[in-house]
N, C-alpha and C positions, 0 to 999 in steps of 0.2 A: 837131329834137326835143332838148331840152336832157336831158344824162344825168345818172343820177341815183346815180352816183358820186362818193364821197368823196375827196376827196385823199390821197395817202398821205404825210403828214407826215416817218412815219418815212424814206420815202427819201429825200428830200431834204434832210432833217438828214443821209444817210450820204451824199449829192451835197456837201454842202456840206465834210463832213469830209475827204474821198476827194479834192475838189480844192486843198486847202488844203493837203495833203498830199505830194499828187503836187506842187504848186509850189515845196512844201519851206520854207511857211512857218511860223512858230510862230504861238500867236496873239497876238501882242503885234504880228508887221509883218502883219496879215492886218488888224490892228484901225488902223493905222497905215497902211496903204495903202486902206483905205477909208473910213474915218473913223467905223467904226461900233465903239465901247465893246468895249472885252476884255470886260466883263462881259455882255455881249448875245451875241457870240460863242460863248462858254464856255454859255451859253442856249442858243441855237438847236440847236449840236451835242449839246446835253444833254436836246434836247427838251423844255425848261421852256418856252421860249417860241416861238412861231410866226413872228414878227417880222411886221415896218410892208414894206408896197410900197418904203418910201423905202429902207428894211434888205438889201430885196433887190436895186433897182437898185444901191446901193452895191455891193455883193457882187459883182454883176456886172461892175457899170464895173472892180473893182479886178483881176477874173481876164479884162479885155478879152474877156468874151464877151455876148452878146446878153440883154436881162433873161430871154426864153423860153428861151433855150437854160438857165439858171438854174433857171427854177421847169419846167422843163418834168419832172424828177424826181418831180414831184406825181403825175403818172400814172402812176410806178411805174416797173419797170424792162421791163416788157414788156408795157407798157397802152401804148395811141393813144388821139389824142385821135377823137371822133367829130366827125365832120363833114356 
């Protein structure tokens, strides 16, 4: 039964911040080691924009972790997914 919950955006702009952080990158080698626009970055963390699937694999590949492990901040910080 598919659910009929939203994603939670906002945490995973504070996913995205939070590891970008703890790597100890700025965003100029965040945008440079994954080839995704300082300007799209400075966005996503800003919450302006939501980004592209391509935005997030990027993201992913550049902190070597899994694209799910990535978006999986969508469900929140204490939501599961239903299965």
């Amino acid at each position: 039964m598919p659910s009929s919950r939203e994603p939670d955006w906002g945490e995973l702009r504070f996913s995205l911040l939070r590891r970008r952080k703890e790597a100890g990158w700025t965003l100029d080698q965040l945008a440079e080691r994954s080839s995704v626009a300082r300007r799209s970055l400075v966005q996503l963390e800003a919450g302006e924009s939501k980004g592209s699937v391509e935005t997030w694999f990027k993201l992913a590949e550049a902190f070597d972790i899994e694209i799910g492990e990535m978006l999986g901040p969508l469900y929140g910080p204490t939501r599961s997914r239903d299965r």
